[in-house]
N, C-alpha and C positions, 0 to 999 in steps of 0.2 A: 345350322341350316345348310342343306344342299340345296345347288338350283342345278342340274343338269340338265341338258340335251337325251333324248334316246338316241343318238346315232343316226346313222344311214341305215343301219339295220335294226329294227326296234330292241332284238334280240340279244343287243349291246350296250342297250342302256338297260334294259329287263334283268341282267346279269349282271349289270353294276348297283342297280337297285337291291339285287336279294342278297348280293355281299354284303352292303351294309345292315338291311334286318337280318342279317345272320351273327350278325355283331350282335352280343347281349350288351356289351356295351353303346351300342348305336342305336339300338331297336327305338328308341324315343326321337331319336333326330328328324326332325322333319325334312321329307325328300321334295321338291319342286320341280317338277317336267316342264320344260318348255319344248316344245316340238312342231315340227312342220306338216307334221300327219294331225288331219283332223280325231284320229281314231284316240281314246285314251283309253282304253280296257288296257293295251300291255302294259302298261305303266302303274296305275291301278291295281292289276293283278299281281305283279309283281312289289308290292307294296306303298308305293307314293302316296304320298297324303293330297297332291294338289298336281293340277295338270291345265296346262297355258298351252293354248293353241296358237303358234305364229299367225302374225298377216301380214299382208303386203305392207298396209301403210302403216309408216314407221312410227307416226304421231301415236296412232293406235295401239298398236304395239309396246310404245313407251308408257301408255298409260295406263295401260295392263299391269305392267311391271310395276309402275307408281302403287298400283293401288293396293299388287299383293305382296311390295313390300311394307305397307302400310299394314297390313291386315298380317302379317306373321311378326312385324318389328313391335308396333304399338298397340296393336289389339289384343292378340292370340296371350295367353300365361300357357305357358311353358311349362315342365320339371324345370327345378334349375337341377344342378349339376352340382351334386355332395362328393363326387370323387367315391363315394362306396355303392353296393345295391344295396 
């Protein structure tokens, strides 16, 4: 799993995004935005499976994160990973 930021420039995380689905070996990995721009289309567009809007309070915030590492650790099945396609 990734969890990145888009940057300061969304355009930089959008390009960090479509390298790895450009990866045929990555194309499965799930990508997670976390970002300080309410907008999530670039991140979305550019492949992300999931998208976390920052806030201020940090309680909140934290419990974002609780709950979508709950929802990709213990919920979500996966491919596992055979090392071949």
């Amino acid at each position: 799993m990734v969890i990145s930021d888009m940057g300061f420039r969304a355009e930089e995380g959008a390009d960090f995004i479509r390298s790895i689905r450009a990866n045929p070996r990555l194309k499965t990995l799930p990508i997670i935005v976390l970002s300080g721009s309410p907008n999530p289309r670039p991140a979305y567009a550019a492949g992300a499976n999931a998208f976390v809007a920052k806030t201020i309070d940090v309680d909140s915030f934290f419990e974002k994160i609780r709950v979508l590492m709950h929802f990709w650790m213990e919920v979500v099945e996966l491919p596992r990973s055979s090392g071949t396609e």
